[in-house]
TILUMDO-350323 format. One record per residue: x, y, z negated of N, C-alpha, C, CB in turn; residue in one letter. Coordinates in steps of 0.02 Angstrom, whole numbers, padded with zeros to 5 digits, always signed. Each point is the difference from the previous one (the first is absolute). Glycine has a CB too. Layout:
BEGIN
XYZXYZXYZXYZA...
// end
This chain:
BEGIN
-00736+00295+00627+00016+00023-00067-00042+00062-00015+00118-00048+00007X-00143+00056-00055-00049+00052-00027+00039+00038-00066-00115-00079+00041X+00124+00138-00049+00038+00027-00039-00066+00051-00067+00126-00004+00124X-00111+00002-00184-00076+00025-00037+00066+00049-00019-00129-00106-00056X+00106+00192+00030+00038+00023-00038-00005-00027-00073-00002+00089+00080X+00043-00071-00114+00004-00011-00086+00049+00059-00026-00011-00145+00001X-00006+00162-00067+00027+00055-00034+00093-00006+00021-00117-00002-00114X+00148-00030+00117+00074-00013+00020+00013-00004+00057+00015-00047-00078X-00033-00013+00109+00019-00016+00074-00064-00030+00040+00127-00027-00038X-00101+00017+00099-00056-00042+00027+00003-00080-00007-00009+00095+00080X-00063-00121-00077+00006-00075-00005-00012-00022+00046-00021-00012-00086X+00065-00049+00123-00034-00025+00059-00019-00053+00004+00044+00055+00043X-00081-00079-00009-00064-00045-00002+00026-00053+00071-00116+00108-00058X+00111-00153+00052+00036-00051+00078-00043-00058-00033+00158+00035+00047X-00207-00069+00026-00031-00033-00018+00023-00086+00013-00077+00115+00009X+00068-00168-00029+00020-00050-00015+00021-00038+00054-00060+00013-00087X+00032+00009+00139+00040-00028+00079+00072+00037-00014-00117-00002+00107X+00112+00079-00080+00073+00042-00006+00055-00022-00062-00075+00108+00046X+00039-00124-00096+00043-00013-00059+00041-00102+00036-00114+00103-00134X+00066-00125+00152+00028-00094+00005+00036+00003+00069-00116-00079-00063X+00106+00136+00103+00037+00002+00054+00052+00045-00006-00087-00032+00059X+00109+00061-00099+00057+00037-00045+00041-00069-00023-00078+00120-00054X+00037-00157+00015+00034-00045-00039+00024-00073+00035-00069+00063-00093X+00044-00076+00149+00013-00044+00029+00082+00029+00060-00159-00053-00029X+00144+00125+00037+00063+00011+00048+00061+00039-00021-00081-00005+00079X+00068-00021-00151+00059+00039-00052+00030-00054-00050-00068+00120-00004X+00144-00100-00017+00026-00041-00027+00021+00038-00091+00037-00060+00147X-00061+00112-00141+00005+00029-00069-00054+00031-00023+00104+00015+00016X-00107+00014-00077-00087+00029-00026+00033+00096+00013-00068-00129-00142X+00122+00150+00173+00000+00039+00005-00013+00025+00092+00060-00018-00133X-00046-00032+00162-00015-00011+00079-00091+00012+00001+00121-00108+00030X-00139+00080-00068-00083+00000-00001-00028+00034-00013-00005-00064-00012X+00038+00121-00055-00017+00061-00031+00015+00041+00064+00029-00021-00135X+00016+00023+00174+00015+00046+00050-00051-00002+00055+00117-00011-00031X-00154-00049+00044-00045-00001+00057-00053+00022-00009+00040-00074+00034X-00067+00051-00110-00065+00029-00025-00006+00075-00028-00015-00119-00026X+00069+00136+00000-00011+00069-00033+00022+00013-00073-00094+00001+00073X+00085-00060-00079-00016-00024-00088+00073+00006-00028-00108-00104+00013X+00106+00112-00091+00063-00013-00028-00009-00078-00021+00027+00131-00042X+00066-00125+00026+00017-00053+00004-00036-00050-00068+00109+00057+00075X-00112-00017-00130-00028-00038-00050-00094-00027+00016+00106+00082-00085X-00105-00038+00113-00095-00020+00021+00002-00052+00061-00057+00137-00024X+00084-00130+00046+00008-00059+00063+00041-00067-00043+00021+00103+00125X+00011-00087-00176+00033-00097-00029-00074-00005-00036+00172-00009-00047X-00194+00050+00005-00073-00029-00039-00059-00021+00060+00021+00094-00117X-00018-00053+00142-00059-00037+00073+00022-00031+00045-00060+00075+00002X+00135-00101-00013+00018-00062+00038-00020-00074-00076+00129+00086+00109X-00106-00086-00164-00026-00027-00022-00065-00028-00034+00090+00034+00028X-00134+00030-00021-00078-00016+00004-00016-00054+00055-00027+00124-00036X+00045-00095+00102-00016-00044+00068+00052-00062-00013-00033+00109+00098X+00067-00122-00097+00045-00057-00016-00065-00056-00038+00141+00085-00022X-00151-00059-00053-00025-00041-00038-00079-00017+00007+00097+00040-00064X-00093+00004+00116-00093-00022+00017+00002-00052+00077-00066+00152-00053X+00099-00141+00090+00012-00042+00053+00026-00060-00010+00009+00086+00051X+00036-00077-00101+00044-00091-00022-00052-00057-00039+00131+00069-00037X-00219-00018+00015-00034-00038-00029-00050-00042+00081+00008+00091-00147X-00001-00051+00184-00020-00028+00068+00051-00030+00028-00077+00077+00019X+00158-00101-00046+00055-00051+00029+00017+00047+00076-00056-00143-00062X+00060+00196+00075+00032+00063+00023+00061+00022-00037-00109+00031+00033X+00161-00041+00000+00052+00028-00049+00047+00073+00069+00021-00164-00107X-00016+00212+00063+00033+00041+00030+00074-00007+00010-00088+00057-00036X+00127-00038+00087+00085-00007+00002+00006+00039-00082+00046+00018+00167X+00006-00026-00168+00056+00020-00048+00027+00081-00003+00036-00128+00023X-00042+00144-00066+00025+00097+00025+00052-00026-00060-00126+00129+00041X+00180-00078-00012+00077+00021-00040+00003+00077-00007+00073-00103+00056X-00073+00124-00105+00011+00052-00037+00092+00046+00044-00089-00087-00140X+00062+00118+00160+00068+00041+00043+00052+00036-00054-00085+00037+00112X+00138-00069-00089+00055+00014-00050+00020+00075-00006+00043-00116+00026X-00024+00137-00080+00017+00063-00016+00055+00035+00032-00044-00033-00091X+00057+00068+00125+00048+00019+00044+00071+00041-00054-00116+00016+00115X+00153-00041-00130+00040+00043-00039+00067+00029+00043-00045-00070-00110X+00054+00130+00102+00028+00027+00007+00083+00019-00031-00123+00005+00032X+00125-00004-00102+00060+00002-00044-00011-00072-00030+00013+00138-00029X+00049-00144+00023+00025-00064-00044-00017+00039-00074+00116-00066+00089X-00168+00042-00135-00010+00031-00069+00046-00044-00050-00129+00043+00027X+00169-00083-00012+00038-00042-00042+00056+00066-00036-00014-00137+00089X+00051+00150-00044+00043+00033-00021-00015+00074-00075+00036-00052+00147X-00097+00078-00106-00026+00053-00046-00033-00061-00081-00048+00117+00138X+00021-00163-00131-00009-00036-00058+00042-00017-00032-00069-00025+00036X+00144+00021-00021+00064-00006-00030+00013+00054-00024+00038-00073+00062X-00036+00137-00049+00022+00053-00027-00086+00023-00074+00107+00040+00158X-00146-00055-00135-00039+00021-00058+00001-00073-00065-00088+00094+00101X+00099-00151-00068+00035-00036-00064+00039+00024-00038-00006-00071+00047X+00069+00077-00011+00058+00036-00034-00017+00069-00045+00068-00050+00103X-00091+00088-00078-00035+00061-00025-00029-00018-00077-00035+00038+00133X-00030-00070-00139-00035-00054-00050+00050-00021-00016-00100-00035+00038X+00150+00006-00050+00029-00029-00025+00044+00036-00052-00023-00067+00093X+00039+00119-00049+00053+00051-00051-00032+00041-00040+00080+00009+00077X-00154-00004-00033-00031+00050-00075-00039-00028-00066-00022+00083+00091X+00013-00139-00063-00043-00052-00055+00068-00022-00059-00107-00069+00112X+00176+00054-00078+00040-00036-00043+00053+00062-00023-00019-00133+00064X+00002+00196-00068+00053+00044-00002-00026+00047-00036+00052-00024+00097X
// end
């Protein structure tokens, strides 16, 4: 991985072996972002660049699943109370 500075952060650079051997021993696009360096949004767009250029050579990559959001509070309850809230100030 090769890292360039840029005015914000650094960018890192993982070349197309490290990236398909990321992607072949991972089951999410955030598992792969973690091996390479990369965020997670730059690793789903350069998983689907490589996807759509290999499937024209009948190469198809596994399947990545998007890692579920870890929640912590039940937000149902607090969405009940700001209904109610909305409700009394809109109709009152």
């Amino acid at each position: 991985m090769q890292e360039m500075e840029t005015d914000k952060q650094k960018r890192v650079r993982c070349s197309d072996e490290q990236f398909l051997e990321a992607v072949f021993s991972s089951r999410t696009y955030a598992e792969i972002a973690e091996k390479t360096g990369q965020k997670i949004t730059s690793t789903m767009s350069r998983y689907a660049r490589v996807k759509s250029a290999l499937s024209k050579r009948g190469i198809d990559l596994p399947s990545m699943e998007r890692a579920k959001p870890k929640k912590t509070v039940d937000n149902v309850d607090a969405m009940v109370e700001i209904v109610a809230r909305l409700k009394s100030h809109h109709n009152g």
